[in-house]
PAZATOR-883963 format. One record per residue (C-alpha): residue number from 1; x, y, z. Coordinates in steps of 0.02 Angstrom, whole numbers, m for minus. Each point is the difference from the previous one (the first is absolute). Layout:
<atoms>
+-----+--------+--------+--------+
|  nr |   east |  north |     up |
+-----+--------+--------+--------+
| NUM |      X |      Y |      Z |
...
+-----+--------+--------+--------+
</atoms>
This chain:
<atoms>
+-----+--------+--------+--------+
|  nr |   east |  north |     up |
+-----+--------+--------+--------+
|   1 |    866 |    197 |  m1126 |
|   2 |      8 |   m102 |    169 |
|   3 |    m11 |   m151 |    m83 |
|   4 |    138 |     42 |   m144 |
|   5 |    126 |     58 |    126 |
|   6 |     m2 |    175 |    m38 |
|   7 |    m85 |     53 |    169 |
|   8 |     69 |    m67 |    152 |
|   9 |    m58 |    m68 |    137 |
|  10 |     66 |     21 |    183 |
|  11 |     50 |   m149 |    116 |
|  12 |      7 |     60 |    179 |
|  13 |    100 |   m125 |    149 |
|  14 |   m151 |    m36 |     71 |
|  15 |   m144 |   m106 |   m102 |
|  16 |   m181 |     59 |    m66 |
|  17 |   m154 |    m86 |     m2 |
|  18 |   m142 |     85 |   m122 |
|  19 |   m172 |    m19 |     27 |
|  20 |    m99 |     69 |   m144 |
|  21 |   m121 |    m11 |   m135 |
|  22 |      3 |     51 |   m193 |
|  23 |   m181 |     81 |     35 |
|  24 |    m45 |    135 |    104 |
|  25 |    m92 |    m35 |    159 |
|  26 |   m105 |   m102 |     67 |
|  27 |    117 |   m175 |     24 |
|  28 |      0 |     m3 |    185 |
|  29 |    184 |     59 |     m8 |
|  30 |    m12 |     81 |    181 |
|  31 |    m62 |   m150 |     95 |
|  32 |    142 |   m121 |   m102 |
|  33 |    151 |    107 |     47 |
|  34 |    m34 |    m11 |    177 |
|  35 |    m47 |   m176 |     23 |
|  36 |    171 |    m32 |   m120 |
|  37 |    106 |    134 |    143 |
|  38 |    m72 |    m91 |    154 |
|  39 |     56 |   m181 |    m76 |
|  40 |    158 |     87 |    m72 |
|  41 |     16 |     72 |    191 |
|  42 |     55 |   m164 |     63 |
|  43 |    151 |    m18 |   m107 |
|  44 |     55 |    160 |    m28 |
|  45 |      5 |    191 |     46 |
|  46 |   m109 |     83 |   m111 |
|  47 |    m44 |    213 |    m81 |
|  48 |   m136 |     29 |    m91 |
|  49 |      8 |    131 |   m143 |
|  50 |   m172 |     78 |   m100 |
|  51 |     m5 |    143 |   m100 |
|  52 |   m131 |     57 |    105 |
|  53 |   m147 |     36 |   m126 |
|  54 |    m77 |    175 |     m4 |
|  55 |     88 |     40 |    169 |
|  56 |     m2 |    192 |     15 |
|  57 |    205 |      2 |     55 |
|  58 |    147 |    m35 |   m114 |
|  59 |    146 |    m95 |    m11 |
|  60 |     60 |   m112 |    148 |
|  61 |    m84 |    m27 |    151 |
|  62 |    m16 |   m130 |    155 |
|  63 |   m185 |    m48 |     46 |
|  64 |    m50 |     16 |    156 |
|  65 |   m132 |    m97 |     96 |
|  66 |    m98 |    142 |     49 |
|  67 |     48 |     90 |   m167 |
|  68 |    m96 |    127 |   m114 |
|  69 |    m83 |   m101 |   m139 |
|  70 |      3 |    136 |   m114 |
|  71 |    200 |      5 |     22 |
|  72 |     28 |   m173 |     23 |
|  73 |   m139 |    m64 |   m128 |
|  74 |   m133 |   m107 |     51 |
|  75 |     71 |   m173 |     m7 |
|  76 |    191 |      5 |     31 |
|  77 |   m100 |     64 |    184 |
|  78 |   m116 |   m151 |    m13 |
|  79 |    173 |   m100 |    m28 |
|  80 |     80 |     78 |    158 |
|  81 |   m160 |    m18 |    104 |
|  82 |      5 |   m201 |    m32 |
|  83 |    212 |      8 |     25 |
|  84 |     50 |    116 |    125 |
|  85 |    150 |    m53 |     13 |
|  86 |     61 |     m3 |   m175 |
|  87 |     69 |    141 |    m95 |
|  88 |   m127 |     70 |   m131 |
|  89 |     54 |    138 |   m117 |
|  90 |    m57 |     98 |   m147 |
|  91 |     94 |     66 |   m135 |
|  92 |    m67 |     17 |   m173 |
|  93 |    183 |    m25 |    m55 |
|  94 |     30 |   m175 |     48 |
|  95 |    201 |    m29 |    m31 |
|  96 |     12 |    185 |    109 |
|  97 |   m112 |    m95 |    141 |
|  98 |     92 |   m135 |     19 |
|  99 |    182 |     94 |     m8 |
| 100 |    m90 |     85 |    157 |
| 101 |    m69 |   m147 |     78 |
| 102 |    165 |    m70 |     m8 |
| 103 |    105 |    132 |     72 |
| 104 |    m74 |     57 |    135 |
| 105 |   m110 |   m170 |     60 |
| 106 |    102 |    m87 |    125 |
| 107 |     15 |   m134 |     18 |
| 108 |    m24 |      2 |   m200 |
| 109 |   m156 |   m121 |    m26 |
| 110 |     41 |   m172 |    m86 |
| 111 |   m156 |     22 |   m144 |
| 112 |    m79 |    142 |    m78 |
| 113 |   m182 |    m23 |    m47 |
| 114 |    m52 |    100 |   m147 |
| 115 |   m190 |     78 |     m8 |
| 116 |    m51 |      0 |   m157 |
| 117 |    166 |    m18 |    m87 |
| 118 |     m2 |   m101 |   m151 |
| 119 |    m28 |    144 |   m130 |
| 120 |    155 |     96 |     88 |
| 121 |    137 |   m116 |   m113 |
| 122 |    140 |    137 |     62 |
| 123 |     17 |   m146 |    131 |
| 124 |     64 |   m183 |    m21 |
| 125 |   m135 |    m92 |    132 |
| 126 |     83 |   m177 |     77 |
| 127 |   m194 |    m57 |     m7 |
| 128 |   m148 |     79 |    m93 |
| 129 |   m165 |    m58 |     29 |
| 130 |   m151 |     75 |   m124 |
| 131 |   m187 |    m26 |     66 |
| 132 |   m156 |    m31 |   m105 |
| 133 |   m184 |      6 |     55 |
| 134 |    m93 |   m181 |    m52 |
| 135 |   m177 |    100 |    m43 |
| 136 |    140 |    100 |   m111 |
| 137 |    169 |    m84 |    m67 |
| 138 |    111 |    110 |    m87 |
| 139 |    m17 |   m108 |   m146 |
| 140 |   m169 |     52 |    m14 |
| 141 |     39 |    184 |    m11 |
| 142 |     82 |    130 |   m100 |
| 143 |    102 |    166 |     15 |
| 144 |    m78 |    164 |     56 |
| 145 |    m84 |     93 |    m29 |
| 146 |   m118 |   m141 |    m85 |
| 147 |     39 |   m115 |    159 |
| 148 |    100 |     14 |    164 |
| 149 |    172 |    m79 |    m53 |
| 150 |    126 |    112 |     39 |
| 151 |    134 |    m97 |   m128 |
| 152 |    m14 |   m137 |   m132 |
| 153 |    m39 |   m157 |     67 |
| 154 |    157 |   m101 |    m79 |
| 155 |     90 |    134 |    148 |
| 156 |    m58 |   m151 |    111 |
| 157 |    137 |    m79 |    m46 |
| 158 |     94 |    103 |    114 |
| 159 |    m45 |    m75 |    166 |
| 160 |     33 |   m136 |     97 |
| 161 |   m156 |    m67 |     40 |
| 162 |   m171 |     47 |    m26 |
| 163 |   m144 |     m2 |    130 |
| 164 |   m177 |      0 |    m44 |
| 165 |    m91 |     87 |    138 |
| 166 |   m222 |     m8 |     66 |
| 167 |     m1 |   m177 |    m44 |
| 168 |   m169 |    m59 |     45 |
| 169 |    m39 |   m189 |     25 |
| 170 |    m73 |    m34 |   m159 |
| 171 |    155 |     58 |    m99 |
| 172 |     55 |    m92 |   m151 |
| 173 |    167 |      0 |     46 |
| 174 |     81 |   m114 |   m146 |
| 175 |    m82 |    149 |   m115 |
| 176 |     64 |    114 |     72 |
| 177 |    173 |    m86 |      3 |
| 178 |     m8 |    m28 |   m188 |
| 179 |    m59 |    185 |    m36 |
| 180 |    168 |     54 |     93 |
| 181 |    111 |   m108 |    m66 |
| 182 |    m20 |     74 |   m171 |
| 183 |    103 |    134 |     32 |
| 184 |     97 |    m43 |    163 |
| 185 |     89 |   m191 |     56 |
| 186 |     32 |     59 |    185 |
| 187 |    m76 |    m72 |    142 |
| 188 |   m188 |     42 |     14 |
| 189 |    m90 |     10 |    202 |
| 190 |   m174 |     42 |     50 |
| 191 |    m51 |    101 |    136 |
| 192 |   m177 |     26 |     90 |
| 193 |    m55 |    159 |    101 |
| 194 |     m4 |    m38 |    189 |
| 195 |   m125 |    132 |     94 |
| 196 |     24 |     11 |    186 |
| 197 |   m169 |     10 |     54 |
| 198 |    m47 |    178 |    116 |
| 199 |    m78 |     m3 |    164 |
| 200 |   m147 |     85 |    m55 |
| 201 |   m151 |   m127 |     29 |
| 202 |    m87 |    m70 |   m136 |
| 203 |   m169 |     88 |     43 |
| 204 |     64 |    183 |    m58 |
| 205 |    m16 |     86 |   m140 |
| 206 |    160 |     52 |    m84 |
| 207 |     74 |    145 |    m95 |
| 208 |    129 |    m70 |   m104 |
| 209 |    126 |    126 |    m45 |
| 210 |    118 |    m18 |   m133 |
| 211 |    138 |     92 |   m110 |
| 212 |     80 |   m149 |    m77 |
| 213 |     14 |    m75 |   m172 |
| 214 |    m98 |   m152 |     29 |
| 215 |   m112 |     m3 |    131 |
| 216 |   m124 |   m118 |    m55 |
| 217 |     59 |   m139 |     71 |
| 218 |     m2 |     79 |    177 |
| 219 |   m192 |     64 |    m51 |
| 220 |    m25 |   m181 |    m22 |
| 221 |     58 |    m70 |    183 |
| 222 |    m80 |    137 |     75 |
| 223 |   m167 |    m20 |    m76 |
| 224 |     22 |   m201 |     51 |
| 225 |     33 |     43 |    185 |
| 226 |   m120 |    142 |     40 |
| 227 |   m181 |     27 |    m36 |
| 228 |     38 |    172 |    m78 |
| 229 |    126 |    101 |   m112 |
| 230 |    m14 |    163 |    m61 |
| 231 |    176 |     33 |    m68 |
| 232 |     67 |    180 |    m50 |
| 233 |    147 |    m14 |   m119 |
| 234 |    129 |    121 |    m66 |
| 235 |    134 |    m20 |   m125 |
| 236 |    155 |   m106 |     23 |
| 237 |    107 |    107 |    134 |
| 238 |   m115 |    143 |     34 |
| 239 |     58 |    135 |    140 |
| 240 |   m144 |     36 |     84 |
| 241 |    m87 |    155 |     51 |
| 242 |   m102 |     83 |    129 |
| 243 |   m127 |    m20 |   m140 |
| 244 |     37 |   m182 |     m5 |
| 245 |    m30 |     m8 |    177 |
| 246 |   m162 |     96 |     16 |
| 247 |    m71 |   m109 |   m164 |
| 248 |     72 |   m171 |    106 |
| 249 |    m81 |     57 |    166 |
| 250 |   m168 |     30 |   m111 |
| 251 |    m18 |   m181 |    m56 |
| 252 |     61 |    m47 |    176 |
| 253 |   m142 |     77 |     94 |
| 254 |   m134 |    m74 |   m115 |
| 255 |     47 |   m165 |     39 |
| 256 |    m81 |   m106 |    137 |
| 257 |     53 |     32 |    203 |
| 258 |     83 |   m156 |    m34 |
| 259 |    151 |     83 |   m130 |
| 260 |    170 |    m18 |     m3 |
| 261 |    127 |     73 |   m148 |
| 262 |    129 |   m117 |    m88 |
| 263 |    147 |     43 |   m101 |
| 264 |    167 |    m75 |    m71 |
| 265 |    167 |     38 |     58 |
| 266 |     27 |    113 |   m113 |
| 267 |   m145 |     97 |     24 |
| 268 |     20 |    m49 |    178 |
| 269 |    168 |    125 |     15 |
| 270 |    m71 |    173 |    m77 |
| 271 |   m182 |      7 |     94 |
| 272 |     90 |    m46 |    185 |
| 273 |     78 |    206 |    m50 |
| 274 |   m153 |     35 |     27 |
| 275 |    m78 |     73 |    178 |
| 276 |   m170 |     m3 |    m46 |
| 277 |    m12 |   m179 |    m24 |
| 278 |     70 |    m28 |    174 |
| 279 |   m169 |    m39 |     89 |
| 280 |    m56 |   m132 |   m136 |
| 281 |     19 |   m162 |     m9 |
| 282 |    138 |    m50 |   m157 |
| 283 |     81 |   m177 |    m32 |
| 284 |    127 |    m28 |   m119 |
| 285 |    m29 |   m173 |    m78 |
| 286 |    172 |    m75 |    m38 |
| 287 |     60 |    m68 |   m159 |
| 288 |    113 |   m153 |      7 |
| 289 |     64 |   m115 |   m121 |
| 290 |     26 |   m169 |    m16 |
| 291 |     59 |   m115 |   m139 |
| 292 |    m69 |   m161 |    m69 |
| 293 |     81 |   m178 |    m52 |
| 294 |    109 |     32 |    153 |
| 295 |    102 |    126 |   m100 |
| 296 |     32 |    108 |    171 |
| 297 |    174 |   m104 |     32 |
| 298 |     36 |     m3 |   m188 |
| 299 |     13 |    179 |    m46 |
| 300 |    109 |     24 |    175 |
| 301 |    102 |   m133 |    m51 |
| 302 |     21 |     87 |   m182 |
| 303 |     18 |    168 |     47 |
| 304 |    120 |    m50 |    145 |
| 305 |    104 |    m87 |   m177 |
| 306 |      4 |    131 |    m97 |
| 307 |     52 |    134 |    145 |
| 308 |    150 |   m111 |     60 |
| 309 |     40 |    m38 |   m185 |
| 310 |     15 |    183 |    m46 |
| 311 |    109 |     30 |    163 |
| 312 |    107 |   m107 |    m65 |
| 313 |     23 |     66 |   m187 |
| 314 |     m2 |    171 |     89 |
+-----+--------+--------+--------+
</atoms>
C-alpha cells in the first residue's frame, strides 16, 4: 500500500537517516549507528530515535546517561553512554518521536538518526542505509519463521545503500557484490569489527559474558588474546537477575586468582545496576567499526547528498 500510494508517508523539516536491516539481529547495527553519529557530529547537530526494544516504559522518553535500562532499553543507553551529548530518545511510534523531538529540542538538531527504522515506512528517510552480515547475506536467507528476514528481500530495493558488516580478511568481496546486486543497484560498502582491546592482562582467565545476537566473533578475539575463556551466554537482550548474578559470580570464583570478567556494551549497561558486582573486576570490551576500500569519506559524502538534497525538495 506504501508503494501504490494509498498509505502515506510523512516528510518532517528536518532529514532522516535509517540504519537498518531486513533481518532481525545480529548485523552489528549498534556499533554502525554510532560510529555513523560521531562522523555525522562534525557536520551537523544530530537526535537519535529507537523504539527502545523490550523496554519496560511506554511511549516517549529521553535517555539518560545514568538511566534505567529496563526503561530506557538496553542499547538506546549503550548509544547515550558513547554520545553524551546527543539527544537519544525512544518512542515506539516514530513520526510521534520526532514531532516531540522537534518541538521541544532547542536548538532543533540539523539530522535525525533513525534506530532501526527501515521497516517503519510511515516515514520518508533523506538516506536509508540496510546492513548485511558477510558469514550471512540476506540473499542467502529467507522470511521467518523458516529464516530471520523480517521482509522480502526485493524490499532492499528500498535503501540507499547497503553495508555488509564482520567482513573478515579473506572475504570474497566481488561475490558478495554480485550476490547483492541481484536484487539491489545501490552502492555496496564493507565494514570490519574493530575491538578496543581491555586492560585486563593477557595472563587471566576470563569470563566472557554475553546477551547479544552474535557473539562469536567477540568469543573469537578473546580466546586469541587470553589463555582462557569460559563464556556464560544468555539470549539476545536478556534483563538480568539476582539469579543471573549468583550463577555469573559461580563461574567467576572457579576461575584462576588471575580472573577478570568481560562484557559488551550492551551487557556492559544492565550488570553496572548491579551492587553486588561492585568489588569485581568487569571490562567492557568496545565495539567499533570501521569500513573498507576507504568507503569511510564516501558514505559521509553520500549521506551528507542526500540530506541537503531533501532540504531542498522539503
Amino acid at each position: 500500500m506504501f508503494d501504490l500510494g494509498i498509505l502515506r508517508q510523512d516528510e518532517f523539516p528536518v532529514p532522516t537517516v535509517v540504519i537498518g536491516n531486513i533481518s532481525v539481529g545480529g548485523t552489528g547495527k549498534t556499533p554502525h549507528l554510532i560510529h555513523l553519529a560521531k562522523k555525522l557530529q562534525a557536520h551537523y547537530s544530530i537526535a537519535i530515535l529507537s523504539r527502545g526494544y523490550l523496554r519496560k516504559s511506554k511511549g516517549f522518553r529521553y535517555v539518560l546517561e545514568d538511566d534505567n535500562p529496563r526503561l530506557s532499553g538496553d542499547e538506546p543507553l549503550e548509544i547515550k553512554n558513547h554520545l553524551p551529548d546527543v539527544i537519544v530518545a525512544t518512542d515506539g511510534n516514530r513520526r510521534r518521536g520526532i514531532s516531540r523531538i522537534l518541538k521541544e529540542v532547542k536548538p532543533r538538531p540539523e539530522l535525525i538518526l533513525l534506530d532501526d527504522g527501515f521497516q517503519h515506512r510511515w516515514i520518508k528517510p533523506a538516506f536509508s542505509l540496510v546492513l548485511t552480515r558477510a558469514d550471512h547475506l540476506f540473499t542467502e536467507d529467507t522470511i521467518l519463521p523458516s529464516g530471520s528476514l523480517r521482509e522480502s528481500k526485493k524490499e532492499i530495493r528500498r535503501a540507499h545503500a547497503v553495508c555488509v558488516t564482520g567482513c573478515t580478511p579473506d572475504i570474497d568481496i566481488v561475490r558478495i557484490k554480485q550476490a547483492i546486486q541481484k536484487f539491489a543497484k545501490q552502492k555496496i560498502f564493507f565494514s570490519k569489527i574493530i575491538y578496543r582491546k581491555p586492560e585486563g592482562h593477557i595472563r587471566q582467565d576470563v569470563l566472557l559474558l554475553s546477551s547479544i545476537a552474535k557473539p562469536e566473533s567477540m568469543l573469537k578475539y578473546l580466546q586469541d588474546k587470553y589463555q582462557y575463556v569460559d563464556h556464560l551466554q544468555f539470549p539476545d537482550h536478556h534483563q538480568y537477575t539476582n539469579a543471573d548474578i549468583r550463577k555469573i559470580l559461580s563461574n567467576f570464583m572457579r576461575l584462576s586468582n588471575e580472573r577478570v570478567i568481560i562484557t559488551s556494551g550492551k551487557d556492559w549497561v544492565k550488570l553496572k545496576q548491579f551492587k553486588e558486582l561492585e568489588n569485581y573486576p568487569i571490562e567492557c570490551l568496545d565495539i567499533g567499526i570501521s569500513l573498507l576500500e576507504k568507503g569511510e569519506e564516501e558514505l559521509i559524502n553520500q549521506i551528507q547528498n542526500y540530506v541537503e538534497q531533501y532540504s531542498r525538495n522539503y
